[in-house]
Backbone bond lengths (Angstrom), bond angles and torsions (degrees), N, CA, C in turn:
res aa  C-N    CA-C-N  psi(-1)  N-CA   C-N-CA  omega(-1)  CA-C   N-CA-C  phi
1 X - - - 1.450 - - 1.527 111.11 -
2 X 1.591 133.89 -18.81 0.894 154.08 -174.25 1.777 104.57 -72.36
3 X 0.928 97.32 -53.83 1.667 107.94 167.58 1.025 128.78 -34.21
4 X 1.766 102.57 -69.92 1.647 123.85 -179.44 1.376 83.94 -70.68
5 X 1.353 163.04 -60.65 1.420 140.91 -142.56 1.652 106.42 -62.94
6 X 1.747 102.80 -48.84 1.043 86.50 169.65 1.695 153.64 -43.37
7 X 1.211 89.11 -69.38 1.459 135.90 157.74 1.566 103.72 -19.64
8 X 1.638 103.44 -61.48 1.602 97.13 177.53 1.164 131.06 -88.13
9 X 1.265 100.36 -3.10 1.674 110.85 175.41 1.702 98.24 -78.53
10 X 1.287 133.40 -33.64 1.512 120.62 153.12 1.607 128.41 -46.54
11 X 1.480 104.42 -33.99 1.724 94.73 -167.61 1.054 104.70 -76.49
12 X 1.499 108.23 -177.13 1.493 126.23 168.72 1.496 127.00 -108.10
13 X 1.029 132.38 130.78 1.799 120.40 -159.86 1.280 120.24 57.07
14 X 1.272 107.29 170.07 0.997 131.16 -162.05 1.945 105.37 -75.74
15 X 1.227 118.92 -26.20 1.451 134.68 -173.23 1.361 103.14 -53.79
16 X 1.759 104.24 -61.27 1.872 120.93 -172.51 1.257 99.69 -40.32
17 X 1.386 116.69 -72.43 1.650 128.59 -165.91 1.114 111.52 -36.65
18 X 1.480 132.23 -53.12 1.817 154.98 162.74 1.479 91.04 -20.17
19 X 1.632 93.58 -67.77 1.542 108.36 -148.48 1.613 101.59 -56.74
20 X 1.542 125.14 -76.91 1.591 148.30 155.03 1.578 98.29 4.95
21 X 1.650 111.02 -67.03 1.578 126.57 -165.04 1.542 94.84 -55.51
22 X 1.542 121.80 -41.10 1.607 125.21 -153.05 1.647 102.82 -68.38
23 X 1.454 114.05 -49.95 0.757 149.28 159.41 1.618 145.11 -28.47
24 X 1.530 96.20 -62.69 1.467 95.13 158.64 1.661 119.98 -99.85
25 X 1.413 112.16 34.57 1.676 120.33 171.86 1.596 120.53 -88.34
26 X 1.808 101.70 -28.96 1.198 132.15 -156.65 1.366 95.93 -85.36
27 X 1.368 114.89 150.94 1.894 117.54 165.63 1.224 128.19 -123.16
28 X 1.322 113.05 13.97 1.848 128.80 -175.69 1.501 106.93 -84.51
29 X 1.099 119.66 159.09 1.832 138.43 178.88 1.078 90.75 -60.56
30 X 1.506 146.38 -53.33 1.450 130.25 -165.11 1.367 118.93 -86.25
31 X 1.245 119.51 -8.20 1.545 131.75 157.82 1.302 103.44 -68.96
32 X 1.161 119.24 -54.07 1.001 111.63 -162.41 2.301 123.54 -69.25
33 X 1.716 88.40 -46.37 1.312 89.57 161.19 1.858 143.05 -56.17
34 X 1.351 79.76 -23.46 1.901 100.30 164.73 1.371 122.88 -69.91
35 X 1.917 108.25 -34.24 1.350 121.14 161.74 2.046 119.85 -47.26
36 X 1.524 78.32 -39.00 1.977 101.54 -171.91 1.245 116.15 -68.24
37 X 1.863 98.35 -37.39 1.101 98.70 170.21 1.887 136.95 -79.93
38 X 1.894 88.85 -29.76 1.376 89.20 170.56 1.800 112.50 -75.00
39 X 0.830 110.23 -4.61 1.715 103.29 168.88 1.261 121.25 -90.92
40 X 1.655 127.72 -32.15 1.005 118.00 155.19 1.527 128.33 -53.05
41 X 1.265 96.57 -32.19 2.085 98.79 173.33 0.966 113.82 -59.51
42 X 1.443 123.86 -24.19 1.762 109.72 -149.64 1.779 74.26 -122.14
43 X 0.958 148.77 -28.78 1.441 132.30 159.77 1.160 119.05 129.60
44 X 1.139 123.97 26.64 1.529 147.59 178.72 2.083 101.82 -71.80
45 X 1.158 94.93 143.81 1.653 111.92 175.21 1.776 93.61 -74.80
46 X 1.464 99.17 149.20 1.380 118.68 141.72 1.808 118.32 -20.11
47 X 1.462 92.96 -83.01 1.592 106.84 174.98 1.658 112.36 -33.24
48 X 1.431 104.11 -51.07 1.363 99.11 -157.64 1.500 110.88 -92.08
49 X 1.368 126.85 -10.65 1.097 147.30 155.52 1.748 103.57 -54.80
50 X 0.836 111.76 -68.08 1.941 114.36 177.71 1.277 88.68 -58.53
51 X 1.337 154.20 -39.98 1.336 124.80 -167.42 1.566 131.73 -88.55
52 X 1.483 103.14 -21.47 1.523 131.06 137.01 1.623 109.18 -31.44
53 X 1.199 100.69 -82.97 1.882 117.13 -158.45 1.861 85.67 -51.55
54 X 1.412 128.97 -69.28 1.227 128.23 157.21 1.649 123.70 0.18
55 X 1.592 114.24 -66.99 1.309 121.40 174.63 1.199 115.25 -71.86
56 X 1.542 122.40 -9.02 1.682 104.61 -166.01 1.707 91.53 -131.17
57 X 1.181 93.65 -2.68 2.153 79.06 172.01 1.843 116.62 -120.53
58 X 1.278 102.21 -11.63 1.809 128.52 -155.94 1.120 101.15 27.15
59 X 1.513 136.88 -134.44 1.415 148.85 -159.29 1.791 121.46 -36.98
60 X 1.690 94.55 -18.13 1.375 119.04 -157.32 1.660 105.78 -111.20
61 X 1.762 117.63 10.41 1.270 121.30 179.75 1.460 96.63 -99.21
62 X 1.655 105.18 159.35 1.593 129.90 175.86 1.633 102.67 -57.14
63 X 1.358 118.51 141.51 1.414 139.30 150.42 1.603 113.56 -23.13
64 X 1.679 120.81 126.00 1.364 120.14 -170.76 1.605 111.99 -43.07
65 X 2.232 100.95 -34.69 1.063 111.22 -149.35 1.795 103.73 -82.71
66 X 1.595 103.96 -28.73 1.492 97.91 -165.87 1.773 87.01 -97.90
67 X 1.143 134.08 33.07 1.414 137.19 160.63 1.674 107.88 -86.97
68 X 1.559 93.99 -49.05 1.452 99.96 176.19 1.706 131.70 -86.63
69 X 1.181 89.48 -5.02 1.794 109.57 166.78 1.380 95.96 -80.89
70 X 1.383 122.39 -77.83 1.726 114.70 -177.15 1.216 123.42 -32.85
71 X 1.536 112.94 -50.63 1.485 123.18 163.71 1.524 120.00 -38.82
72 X 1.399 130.25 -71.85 1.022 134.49 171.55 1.609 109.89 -51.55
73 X 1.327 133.87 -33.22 1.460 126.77 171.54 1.575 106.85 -45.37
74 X 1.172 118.85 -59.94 1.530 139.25 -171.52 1.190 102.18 -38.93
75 X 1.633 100.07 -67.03 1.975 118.24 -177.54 1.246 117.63 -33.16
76 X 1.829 112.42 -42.56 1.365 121.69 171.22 1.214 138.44 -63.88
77 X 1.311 98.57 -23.64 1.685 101.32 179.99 1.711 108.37 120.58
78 X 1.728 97.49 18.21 1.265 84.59 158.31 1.638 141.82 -109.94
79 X 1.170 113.00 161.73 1.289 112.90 -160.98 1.671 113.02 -104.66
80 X 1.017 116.17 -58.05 1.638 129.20 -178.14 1.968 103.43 -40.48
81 X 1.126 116.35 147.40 1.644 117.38 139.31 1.346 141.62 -109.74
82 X 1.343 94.73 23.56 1.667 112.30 -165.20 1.577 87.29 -97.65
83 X 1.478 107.82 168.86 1.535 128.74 167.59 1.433 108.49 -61.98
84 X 1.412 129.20 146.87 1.070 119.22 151.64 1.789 120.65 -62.18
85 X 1.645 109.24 168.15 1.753 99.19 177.50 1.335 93.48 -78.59
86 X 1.705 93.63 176.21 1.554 116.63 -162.74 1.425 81.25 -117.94
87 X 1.410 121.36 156.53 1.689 145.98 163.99 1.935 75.31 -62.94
88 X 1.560 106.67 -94.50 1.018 116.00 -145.24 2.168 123.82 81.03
89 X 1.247 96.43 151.19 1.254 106.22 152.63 1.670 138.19 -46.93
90 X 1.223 138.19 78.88 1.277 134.54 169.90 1.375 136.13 -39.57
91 X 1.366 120.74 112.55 2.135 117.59 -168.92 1.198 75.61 -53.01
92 X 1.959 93.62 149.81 1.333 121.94 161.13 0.902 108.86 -127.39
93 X 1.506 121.78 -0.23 1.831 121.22 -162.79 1.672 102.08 -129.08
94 X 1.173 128.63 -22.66 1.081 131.49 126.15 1.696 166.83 0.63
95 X 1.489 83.76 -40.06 1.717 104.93 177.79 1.218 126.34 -95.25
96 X 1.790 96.03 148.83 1.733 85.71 -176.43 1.475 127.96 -50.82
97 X 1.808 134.45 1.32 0.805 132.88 -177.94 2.290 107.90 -82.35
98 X 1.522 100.01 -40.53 1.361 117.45 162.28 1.473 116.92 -59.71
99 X 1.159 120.16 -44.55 1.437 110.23 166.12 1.452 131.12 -69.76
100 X 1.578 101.35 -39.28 1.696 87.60 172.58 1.434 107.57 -70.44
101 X 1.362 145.40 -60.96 1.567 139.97 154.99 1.158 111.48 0.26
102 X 1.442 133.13 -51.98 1.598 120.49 -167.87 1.527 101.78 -100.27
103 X 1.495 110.76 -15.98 1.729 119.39 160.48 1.462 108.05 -41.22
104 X 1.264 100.26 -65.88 2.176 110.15 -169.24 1.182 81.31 -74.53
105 X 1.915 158.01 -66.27 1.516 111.82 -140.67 1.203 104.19 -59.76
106 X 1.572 123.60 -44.03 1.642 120.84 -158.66 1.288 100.67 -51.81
107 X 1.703 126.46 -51.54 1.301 112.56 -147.57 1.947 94.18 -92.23
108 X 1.667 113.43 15.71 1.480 98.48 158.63 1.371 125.53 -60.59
109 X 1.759 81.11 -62.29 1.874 127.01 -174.73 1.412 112.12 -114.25
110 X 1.107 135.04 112.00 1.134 120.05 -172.34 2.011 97.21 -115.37
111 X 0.862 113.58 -6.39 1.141 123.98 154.60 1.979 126.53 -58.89
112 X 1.284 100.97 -5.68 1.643 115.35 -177.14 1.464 108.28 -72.09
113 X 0.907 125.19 152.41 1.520 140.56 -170.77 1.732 98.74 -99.28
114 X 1.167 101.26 152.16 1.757 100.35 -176.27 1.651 102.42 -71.52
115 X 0.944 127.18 -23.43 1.804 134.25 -170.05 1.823 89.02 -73.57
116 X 1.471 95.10 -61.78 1.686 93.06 -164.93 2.165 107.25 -57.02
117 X 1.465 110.67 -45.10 1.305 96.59 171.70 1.503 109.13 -71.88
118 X 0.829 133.87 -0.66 1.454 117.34 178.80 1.364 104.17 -73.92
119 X 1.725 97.67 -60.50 1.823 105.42 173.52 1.935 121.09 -39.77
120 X 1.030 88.31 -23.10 1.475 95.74 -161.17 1.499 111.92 -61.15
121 X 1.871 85.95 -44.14 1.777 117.15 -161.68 1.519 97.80 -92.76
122 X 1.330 119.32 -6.19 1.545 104.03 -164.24 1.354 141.07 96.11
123 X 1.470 110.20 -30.86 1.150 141.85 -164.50 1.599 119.06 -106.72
124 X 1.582 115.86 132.04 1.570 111.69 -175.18 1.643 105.65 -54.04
125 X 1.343 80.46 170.68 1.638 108.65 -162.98 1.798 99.29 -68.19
126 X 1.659 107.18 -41.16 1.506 103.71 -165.79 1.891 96.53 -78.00
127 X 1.411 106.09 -4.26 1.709 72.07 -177.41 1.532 90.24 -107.24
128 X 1.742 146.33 -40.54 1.122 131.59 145.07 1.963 101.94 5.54
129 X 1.386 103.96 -85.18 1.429 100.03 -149.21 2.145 111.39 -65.91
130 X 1.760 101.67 -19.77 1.443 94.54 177.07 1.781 102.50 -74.43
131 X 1.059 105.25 -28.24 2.066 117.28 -177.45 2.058 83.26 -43.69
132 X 1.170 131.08 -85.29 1.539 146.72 167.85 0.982 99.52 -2.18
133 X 1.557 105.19 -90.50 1.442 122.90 -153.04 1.647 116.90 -64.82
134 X 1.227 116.72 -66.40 1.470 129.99 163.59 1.561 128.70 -54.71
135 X 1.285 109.28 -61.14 1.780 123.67 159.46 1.370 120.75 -43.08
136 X 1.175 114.80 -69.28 1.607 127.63 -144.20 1.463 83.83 -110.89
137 X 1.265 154.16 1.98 1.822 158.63 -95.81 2.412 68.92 -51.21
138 X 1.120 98.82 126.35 1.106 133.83 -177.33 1.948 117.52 -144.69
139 X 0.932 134.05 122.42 1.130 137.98 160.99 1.594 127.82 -112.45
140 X 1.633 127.51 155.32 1.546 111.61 -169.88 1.754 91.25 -94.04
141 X 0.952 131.06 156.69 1.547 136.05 -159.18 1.766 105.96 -151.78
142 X 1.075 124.90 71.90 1.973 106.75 -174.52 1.353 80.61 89.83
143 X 1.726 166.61 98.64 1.074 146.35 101.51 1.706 106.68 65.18
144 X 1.686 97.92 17.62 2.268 85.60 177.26 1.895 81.09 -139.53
145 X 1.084 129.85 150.81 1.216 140.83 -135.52 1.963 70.44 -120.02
146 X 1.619 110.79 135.41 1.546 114.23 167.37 1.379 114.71 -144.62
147 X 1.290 130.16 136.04 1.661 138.96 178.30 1.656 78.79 -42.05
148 X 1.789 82.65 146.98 1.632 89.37 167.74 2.201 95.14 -121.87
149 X 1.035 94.76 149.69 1.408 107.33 -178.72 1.688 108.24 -104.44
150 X 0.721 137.12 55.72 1.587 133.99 -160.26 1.298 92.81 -108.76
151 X 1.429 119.18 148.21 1.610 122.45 -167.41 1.712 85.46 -77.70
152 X 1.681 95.62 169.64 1.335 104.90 -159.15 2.065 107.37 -165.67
């Protein structure tokens, strides 16, 4: 509560205070960086910004160090509070080239076991079986794999 007192004894109107209150209730990274950011606006240090986030989240506030990384983002000229994107890993088992492939084994053999088309295609068993289920909406029926028609 020490926080928000502060905090609102900076704003202006009645709106800030709303805003501050909305704000320091929340306990997520992006609450929290909006906090970083509203302190950098109004002109608060690094330091004293972590000691804020400290009083109004305890156990549940950001790292001294990535307090002062966010901080310095701001300093630069940045604007956003979201994460930057991630590269990440790209589906490989996934694509329409994997789906039509496990399209023709089923309609070879439809008697195939999800392990054996998986082996077939290359590809693990759990995405083999979402390729079925989700993709192709396929279900196993009697041990022979059949389009399912279910309203939709």
């Amino acid at each position: 509560m020490a926080a928000f007192a502060q905090l609102a004894a900076v704003g202006r109107g009645s709106n800030m205070c709303v805003y501050v209150t909305a704000i320091f209730t929340m306990c997520e990274s992006t609450e929290q960086r909006i906090c970083i950011k509203f302190c950098f606006k109004i002109g608060k240090t690094a330091a004293k910004t972590y000691q804020l986030l400290q009083q109004a989240y305890g156990e549940d506030a950001m790292g001294r160090t990535q307090v002062f990384v966010r901080f310095r983002r701001f300093k630069e000229g940045r604007s956003s509070v979201e994460s930057d994107p991630r590269s990440g890993r790209p589906s490989t088992s996934r694509n329409e080239e994997m789906i039509a492939e496990v399209r023709t084994i089923v309609r070879n053999n439809r008697r195939l076991t999800v392990r054996e088309m998986a082996h077939a295609c290359g590809i693990s068993v759990g995405s083999c079986d979402a390729i079925l289920t989700d993709d192709l909406h396929m279900k196993c029926v009697s041990a022979k794999f059949c389009a399912t028609f279910a309203n939709r």
